[in-house]
N, C-alpha and C positions, 0 to 999 in steps of 0.2 A: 504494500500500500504506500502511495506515496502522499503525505500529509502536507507537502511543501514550508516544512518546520527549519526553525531554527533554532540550532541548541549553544550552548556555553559550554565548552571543554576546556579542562584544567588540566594540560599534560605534562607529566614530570619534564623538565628540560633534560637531564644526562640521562635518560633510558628509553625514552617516548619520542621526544620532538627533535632530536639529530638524529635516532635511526629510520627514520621516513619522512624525510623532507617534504617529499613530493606530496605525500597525502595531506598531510597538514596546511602544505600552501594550497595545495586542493579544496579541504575543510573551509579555509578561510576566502575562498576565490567565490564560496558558494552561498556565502553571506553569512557563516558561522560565526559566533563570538571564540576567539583562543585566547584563555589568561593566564596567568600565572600562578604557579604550583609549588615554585622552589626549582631550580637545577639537579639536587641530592635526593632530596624527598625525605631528607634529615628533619628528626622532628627539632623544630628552633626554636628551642629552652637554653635560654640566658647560663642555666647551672650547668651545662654542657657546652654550649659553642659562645666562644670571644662575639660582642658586637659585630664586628670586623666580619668575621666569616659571615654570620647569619646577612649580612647586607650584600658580603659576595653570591651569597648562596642565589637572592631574591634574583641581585643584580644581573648576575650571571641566565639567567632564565630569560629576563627581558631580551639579553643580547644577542643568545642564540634564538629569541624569536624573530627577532629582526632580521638576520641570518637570514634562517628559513623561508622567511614571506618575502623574502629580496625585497625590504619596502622596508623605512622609517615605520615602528608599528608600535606605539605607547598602550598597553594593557593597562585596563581599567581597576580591577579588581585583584585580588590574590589572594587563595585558598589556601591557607598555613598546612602543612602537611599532618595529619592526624584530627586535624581541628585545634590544635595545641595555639591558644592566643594568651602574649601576652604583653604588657603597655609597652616594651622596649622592641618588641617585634613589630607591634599594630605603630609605632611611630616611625620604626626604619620604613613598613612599607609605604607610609603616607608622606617618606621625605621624597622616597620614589616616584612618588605620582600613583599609589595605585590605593584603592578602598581594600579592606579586610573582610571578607566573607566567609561566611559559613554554610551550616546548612540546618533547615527544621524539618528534615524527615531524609530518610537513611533507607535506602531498596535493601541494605544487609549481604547485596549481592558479594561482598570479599570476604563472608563468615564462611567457616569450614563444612556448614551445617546449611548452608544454603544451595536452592535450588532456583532455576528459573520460576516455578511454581511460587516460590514466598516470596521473591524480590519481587513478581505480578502483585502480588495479596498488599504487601508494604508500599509499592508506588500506589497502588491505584486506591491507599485510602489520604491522597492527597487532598488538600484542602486549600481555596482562595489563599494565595500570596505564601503557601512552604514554595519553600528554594529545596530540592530532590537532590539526593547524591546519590548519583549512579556512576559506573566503571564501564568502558567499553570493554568488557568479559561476559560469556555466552550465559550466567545467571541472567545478566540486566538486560543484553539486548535480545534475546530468543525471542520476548513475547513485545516487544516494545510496541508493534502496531497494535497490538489489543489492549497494551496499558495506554497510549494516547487515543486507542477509540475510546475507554471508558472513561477516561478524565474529559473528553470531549464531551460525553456523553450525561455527564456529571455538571456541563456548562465551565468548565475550566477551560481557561487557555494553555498552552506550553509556550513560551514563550524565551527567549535569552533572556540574561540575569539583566544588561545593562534596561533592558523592555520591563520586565520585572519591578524592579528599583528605580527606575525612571530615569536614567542618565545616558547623555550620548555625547 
C-alpha cells in the first residue's frame, strides 16, 4: 500500500548512515525528515563521557549527514540515544542548532520478547500528538501498512516530527 507518508528517521551516524549512503540520500530526496541520533549511539551521560566527546559525538553525526545528502543539511531535532537526557546534553544539542526529543509510546519492536504481532498491538494504541518509536527491523515494519491503516482509521494522522511539533 502506498500511503504517500512521510516519516522522521533517527539513524545512528557510525553504523547506519555511512554504510548506505545512497538510501539515505534517497530517504531524504523523497521528502523524508533524517535527524540526528549520535555518530556512537553511546549513551551520553556526563559520568561516563568528557563534555568534549559527547558534543563530538552529536557533532560528528550532523557532518557525516551532510556528507551523505551532498547538500548543507542543519537537523532539527536529536534523539539522545537510549532516551538518556540530561541539562548538559539537552544544552550541547541546542548550542548545535538542534531540539531534544523523545518519545511517548514505544512499538517494543528491539525487546527480545517481541514480535511483529505486539509492536502492531503497541503502535496502533496511538493517541493524538505521541511521537512513536519505531526501528526499521522486521518486528516494526512487517505490518506497518495495517498499523497506519488503523491509526488512519482511528482519525490520526502520521505525520514527520518537524509537522508534528510544528516547526520548519
Amino acid at each position: 500500500d502506498d500511503f504517500s507518508l512521510k516519516f522522521t528517521f533517527f539513524p545512528v551516524g557510525g553504523r547506519v548512515l555511512d554504510k548506505e549512503p545512497d538510501l539515505w540520500r534517497d530517504i531524504f530526496l523523497q521528502g523524508h525528515e533524517i535527524e540526528n541520533h549520535s555518530h556512537s549511539h553511546r549513551v551520553l551521560n556526563t559520568r561516563l563521557l568528557q563534555l568534549d566527546d559527547i558534543k563530538n559525538d552529536i557533532a560528528s553525526h550532523q557532518e557525516l549527514l551532510t556528507s551523505v545528502l551532498q547538500e548543507p543539511y542543519q537537523a532539527r531535532f536529536f534523539r539522545p540515544p537510549g532516551g538518556w537526557i540530561e541539562p548538559s546534553v539537552t544544552e550541547i544539542a541546542q548550542d548545535l542548532g538542534l531540539q531534544v526529543v523523545t518519545w511517548s509510546l514505544s512499538s517494543g519492536g528491539t525487546s527480545s520478547l517481541s514480535t511483529p504481532d505486539s509492536s502492531f498491538y503497541n503502535v496502533t494504541r496511538a493517541r493524538g500528538g505521541d511521537i512513536v518509536l519505531m526501528h526499521c527491523i522486521n518486528n516494526d515494519t512487517l505490518r506497518l501498512s495495517q498499523m497506519v491503516e488503523v491509526l488512519q482509521n482511528k482519525g490520526l494522522g502520521v505525520v514527520p516530527l518537524s509537522q508534528l511539533l510544528d516547526t520548519t
